[in-house]
mmCIF file of the C-alpha atoms, coordinates in Angstrom:
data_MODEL
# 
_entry.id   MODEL 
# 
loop_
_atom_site.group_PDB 
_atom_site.id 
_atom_site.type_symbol 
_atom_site.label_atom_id 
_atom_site.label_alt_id 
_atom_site.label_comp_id 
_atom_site.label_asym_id 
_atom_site.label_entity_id 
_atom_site.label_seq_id 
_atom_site.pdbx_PDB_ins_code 
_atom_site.Cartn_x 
_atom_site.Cartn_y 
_atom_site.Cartn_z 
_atom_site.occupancy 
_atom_site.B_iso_or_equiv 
_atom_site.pdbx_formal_charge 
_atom_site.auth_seq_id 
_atom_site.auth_comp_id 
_atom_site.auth_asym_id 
_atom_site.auth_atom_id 
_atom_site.pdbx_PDB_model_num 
ATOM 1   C CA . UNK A 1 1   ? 11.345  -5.926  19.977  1.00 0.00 ? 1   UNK A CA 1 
ATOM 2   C CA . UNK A 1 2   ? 9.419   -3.474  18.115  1.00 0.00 ? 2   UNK A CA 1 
ATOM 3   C CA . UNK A 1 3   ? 8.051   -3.373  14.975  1.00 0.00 ? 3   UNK A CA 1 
ATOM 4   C CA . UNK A 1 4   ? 9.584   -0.697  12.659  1.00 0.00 ? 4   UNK A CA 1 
ATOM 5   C CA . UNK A 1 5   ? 9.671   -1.364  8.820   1.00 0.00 ? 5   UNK A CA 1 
ATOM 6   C CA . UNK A 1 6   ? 7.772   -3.650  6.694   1.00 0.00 ? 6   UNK A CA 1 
ATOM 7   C CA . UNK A 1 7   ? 7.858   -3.882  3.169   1.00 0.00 ? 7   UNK A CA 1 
ATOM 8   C CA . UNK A 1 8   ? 5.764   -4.432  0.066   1.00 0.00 ? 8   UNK A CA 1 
ATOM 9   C CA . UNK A 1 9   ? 7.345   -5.787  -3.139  1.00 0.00 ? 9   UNK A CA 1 
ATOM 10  C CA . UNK A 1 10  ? 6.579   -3.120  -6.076  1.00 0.00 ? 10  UNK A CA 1 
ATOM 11  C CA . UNK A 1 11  ? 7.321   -3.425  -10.004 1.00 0.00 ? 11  UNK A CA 1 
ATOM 12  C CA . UNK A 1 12  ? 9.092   -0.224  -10.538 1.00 0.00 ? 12  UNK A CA 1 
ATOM 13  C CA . UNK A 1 13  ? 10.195  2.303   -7.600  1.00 0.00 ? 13  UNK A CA 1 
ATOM 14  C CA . UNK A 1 14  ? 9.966   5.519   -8.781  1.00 0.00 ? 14  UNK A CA 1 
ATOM 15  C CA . UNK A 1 15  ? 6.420   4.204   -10.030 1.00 0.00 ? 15  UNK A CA 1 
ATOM 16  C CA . UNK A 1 16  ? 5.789   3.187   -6.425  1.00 0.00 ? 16  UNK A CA 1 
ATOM 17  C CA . UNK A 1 17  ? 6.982   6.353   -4.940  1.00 0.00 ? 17  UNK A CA 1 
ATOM 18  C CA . UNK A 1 18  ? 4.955   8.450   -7.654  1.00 0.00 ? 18  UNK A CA 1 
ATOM 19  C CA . UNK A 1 19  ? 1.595   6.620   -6.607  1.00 0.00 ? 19  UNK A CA 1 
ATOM 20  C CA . UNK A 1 20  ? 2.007   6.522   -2.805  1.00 0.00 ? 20  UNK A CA 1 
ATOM 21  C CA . UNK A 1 21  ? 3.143   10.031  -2.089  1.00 0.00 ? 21  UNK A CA 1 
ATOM 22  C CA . UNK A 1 22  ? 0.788   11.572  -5.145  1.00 0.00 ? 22  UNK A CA 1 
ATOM 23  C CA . UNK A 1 23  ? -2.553  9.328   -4.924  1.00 0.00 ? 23  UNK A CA 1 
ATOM 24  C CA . UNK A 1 24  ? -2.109  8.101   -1.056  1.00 0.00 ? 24  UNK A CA 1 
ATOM 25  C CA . UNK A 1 25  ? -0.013  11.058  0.349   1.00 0.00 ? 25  UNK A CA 1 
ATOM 26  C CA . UNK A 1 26  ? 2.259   9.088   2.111   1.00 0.00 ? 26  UNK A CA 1 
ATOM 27  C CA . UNK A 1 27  ? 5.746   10.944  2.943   1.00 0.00 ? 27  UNK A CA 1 
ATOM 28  C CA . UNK A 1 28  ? 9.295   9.504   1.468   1.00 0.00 ? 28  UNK A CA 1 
ATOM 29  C CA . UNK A 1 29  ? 11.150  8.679   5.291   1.00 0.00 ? 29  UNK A CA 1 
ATOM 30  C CA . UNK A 1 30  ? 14.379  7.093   3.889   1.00 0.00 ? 30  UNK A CA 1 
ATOM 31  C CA . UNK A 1 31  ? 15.793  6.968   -0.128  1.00 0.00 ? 31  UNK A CA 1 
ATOM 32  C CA . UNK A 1 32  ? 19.458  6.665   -0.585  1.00 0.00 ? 32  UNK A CA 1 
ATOM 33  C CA . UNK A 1 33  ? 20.731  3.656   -3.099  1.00 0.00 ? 33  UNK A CA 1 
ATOM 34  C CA . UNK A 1 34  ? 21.677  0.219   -2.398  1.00 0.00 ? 34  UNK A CA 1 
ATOM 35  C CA . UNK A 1 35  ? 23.245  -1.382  -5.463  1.00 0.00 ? 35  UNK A CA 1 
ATOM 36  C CA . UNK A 1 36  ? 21.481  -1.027  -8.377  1.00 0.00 ? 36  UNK A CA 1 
ATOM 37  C CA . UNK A 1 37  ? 18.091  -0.426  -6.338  1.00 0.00 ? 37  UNK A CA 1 
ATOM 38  C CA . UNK A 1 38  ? 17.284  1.973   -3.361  1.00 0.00 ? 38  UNK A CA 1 
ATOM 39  C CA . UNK A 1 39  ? 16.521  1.831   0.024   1.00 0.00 ? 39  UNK A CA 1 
ATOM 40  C CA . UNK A 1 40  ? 13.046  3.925   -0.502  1.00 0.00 ? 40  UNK A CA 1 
ATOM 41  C CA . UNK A 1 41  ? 10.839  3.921   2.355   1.00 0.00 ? 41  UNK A CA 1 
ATOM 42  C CA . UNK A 1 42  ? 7.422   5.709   3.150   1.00 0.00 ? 42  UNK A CA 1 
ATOM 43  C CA . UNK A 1 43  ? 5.456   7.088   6.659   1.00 0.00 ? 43  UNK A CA 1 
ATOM 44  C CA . UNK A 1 44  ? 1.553   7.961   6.728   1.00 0.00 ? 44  UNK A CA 1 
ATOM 45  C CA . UNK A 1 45  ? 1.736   11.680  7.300   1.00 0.00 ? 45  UNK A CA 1 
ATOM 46  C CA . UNK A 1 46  ? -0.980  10.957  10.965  1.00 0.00 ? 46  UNK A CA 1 
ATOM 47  C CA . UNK A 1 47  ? 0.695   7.886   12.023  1.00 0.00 ? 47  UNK A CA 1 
ATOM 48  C CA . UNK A 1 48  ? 4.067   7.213   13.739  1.00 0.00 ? 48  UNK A CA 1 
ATOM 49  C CA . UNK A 1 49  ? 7.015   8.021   11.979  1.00 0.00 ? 49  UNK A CA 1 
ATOM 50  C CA . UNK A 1 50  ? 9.236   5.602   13.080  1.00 0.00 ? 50  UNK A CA 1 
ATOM 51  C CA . UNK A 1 51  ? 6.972   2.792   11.100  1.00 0.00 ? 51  UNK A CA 1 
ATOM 52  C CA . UNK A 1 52  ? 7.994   2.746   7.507   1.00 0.00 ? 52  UNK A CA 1 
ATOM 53  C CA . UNK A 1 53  ? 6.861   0.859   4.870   1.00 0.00 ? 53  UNK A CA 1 
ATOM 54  C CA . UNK A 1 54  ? 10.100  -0.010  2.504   1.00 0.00 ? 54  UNK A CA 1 
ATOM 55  C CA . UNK A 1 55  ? 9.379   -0.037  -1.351  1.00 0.00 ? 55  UNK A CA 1 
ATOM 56  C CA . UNK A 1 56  ? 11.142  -3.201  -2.474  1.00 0.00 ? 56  UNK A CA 1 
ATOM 57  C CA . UNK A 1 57  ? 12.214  -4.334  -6.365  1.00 0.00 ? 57  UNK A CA 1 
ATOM 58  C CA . UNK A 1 58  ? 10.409  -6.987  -7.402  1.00 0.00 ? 58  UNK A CA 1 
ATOM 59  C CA . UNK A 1 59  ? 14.039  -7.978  -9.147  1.00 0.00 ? 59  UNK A CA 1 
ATOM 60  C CA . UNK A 1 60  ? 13.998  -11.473 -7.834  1.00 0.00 ? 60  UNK A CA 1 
ATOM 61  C CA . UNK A 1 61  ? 12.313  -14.241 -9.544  1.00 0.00 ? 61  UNK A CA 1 
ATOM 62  C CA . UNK A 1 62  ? 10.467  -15.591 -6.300  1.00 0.00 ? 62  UNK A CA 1 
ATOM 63  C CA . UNK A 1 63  ? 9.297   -11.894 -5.636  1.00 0.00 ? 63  UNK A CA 1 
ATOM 64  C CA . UNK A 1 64  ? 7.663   -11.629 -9.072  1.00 0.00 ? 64  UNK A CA 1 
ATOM 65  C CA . UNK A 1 65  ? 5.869   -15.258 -8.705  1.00 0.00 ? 65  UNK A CA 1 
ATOM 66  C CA . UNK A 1 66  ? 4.995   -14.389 -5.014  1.00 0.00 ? 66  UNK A CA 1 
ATOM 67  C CA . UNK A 1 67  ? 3.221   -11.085 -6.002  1.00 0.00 ? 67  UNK A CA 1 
ATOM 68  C CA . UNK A 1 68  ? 1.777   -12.171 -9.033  1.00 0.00 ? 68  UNK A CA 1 
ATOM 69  C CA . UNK A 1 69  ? 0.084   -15.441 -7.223  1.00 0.00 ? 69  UNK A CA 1 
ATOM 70  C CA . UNK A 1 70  ? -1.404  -12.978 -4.520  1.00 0.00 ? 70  UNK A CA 1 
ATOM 71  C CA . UNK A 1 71  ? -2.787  -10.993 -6.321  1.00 0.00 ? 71  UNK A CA 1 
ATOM 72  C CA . UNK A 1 72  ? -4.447  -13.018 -9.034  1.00 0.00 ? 72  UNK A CA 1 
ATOM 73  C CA . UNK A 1 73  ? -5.911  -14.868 -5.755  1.00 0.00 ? 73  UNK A CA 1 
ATOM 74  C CA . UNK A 1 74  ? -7.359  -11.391 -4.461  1.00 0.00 ? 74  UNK A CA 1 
ATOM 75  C CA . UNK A 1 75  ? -4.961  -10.939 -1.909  1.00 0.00 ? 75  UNK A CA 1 
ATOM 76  C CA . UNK A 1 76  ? -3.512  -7.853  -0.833  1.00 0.00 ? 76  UNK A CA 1 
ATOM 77  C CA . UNK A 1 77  ? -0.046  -7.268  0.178   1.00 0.00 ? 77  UNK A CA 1 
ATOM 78  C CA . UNK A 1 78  ? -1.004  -4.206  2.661   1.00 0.00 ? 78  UNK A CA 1 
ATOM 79  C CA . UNK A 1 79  ? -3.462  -2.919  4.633   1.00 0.00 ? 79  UNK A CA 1 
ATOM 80  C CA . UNK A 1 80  ? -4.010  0.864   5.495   1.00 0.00 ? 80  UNK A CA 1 
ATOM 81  C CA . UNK A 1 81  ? -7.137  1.938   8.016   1.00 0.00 ? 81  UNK A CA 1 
ATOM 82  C CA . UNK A 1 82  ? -8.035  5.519   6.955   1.00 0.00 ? 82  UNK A CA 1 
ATOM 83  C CA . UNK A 1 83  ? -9.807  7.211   9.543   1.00 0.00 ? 83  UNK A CA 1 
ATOM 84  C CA . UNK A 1 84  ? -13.062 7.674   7.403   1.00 0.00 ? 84  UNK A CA 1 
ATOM 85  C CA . UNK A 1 85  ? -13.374 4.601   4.826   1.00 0.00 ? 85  UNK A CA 1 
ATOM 86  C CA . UNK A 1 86  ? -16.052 6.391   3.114   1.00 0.00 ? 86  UNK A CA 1 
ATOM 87  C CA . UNK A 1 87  ? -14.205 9.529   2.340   1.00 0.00 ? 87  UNK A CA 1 
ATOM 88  C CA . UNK A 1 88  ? -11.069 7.756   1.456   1.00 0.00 ? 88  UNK A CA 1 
ATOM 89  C CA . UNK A 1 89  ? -12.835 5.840   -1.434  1.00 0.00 ? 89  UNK A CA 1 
ATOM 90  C CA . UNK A 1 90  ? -14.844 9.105   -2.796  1.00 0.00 ? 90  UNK A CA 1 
ATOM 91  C CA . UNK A 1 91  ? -10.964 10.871  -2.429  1.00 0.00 ? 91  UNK A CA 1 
ATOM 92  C CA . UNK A 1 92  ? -9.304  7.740   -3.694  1.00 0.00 ? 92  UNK A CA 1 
ATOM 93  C CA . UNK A 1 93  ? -11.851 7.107   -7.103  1.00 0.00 ? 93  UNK A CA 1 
ATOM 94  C CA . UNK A 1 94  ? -11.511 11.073  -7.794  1.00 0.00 ? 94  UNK A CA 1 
ATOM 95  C CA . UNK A 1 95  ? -7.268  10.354  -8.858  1.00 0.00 ? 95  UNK A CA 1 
ATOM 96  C CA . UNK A 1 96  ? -8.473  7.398   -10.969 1.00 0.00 ? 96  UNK A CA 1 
ATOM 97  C CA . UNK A 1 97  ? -7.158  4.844   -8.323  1.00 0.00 ? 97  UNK A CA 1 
ATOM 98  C CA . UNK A 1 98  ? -9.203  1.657   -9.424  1.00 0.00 ? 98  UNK A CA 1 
ATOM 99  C CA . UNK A 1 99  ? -10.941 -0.248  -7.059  1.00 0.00 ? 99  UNK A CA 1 
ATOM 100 C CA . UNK A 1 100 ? -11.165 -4.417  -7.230  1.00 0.00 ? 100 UNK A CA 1 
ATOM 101 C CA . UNK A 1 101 ? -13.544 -3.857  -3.875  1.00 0.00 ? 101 UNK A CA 1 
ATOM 102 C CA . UNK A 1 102 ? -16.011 -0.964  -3.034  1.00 0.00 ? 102 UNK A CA 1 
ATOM 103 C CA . UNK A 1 103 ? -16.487 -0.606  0.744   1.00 0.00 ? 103 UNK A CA 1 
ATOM 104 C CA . UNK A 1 104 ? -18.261 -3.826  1.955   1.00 0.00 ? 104 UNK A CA 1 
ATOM 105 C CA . UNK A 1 105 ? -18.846 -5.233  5.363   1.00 0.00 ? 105 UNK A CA 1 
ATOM 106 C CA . UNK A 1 106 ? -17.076 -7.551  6.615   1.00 0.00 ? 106 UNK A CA 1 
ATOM 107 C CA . UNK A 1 107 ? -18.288 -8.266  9.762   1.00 0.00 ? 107 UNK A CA 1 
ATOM 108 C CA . UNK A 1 108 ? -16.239 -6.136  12.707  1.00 0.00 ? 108 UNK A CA 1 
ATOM 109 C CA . UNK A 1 109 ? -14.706 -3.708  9.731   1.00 0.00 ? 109 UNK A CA 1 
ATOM 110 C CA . UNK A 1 110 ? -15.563 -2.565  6.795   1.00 0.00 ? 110 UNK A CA 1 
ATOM 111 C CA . UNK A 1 111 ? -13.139 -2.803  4.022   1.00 0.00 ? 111 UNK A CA 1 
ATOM 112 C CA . UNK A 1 112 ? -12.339 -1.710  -0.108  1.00 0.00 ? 112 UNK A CA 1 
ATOM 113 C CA . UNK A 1 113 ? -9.351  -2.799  -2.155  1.00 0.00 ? 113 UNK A CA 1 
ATOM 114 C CA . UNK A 1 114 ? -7.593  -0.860  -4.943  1.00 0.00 ? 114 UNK A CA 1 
ATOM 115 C CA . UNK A 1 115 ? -4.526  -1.756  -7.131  1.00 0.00 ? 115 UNK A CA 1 
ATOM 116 C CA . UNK A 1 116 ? -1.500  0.410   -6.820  1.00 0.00 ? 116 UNK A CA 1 
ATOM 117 C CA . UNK A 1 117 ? -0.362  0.824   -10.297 1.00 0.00 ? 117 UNK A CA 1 
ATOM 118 C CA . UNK A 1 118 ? 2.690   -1.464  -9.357  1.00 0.00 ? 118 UNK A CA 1 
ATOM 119 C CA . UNK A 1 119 ? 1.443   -5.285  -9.446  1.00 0.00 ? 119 UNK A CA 1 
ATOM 120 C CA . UNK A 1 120 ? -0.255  -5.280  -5.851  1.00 0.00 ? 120 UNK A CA 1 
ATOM 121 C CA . UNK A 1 121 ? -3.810  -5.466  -4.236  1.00 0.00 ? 121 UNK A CA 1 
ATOM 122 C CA . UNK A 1 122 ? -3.969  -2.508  -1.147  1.00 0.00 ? 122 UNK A CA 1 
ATOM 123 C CA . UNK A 1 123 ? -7.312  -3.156  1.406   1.00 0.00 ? 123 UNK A CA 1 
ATOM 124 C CA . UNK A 1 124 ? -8.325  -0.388  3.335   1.00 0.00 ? 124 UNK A CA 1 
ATOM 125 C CA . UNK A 1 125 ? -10.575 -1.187  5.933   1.00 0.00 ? 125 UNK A CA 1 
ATOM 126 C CA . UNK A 1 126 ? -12.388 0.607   9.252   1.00 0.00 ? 126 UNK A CA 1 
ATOM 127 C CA . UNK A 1 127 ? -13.430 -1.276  12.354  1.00 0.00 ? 127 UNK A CA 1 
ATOM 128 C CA . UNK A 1 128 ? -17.083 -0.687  12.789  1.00 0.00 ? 128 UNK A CA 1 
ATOM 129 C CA . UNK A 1 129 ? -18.056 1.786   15.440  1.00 0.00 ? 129 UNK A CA 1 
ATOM 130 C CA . UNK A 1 130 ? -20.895 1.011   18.180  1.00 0.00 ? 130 UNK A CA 1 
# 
């Protein structure tokens, strides 16, 4: 098996695709439309292509709950490791991107969260370096 897609549940797509390609610079991999919706994925532009992370509707009921319960408990729903935490933030906070968590220790990495304009909590973290 390998791992190849995951997905985070967004409010609005072309919202989601707006913030992650403009703010994060992630690439659009796949967008063609299923139903009413689309299959919209995205790729870091350094990491391996074939792992995409699919921007799903938050149409269904359950998906709204689910994301709205994680993130008024402070969870996030993704996790990116830049390759310089510190420079990512400064970068990050210079669009406007509103952090919930400045970088903090947490023991073996250090990590920040920020919201992504579409209902979730995003951590970006760095393992510490000896």
């Amino acid at each position: 098996m390998r791992l190849r897609l995951t997905s985070i549940i967004v409010a609005e797509q072309n919202q989601a695709e707006r913030f992650d390609r403009g703010v994060l610079g992630l690439i659009k991999k796949q967008d063609f439309p299923v139903g009413e919706f689309r299959w919209l994925s995205v790729v870091a532009p350094d990491g391996p292509e074939e792992f995409e992370l699919s921007l799903e509707p938050n149409a269904h009921p359950g998906a709204q709950a689910s994301q709205q319960a994680m993130r008024e408990s402070g969870i996030p729903l993704a996790a990116f490791e830049p390759d310089d935490l510190a420079a990512d933030f400064a970068r990050l906070s210079s669009k406007g991107v509103v952090f919930t968590l400045e970088p903090t220790d947490a023991g073996q990495v250090s990590i920040a969260m920020f919201e992504d304009t579409c209902g979730n909590l995003i951590q970006i973290y760095q393992h510490k370096r000896d």
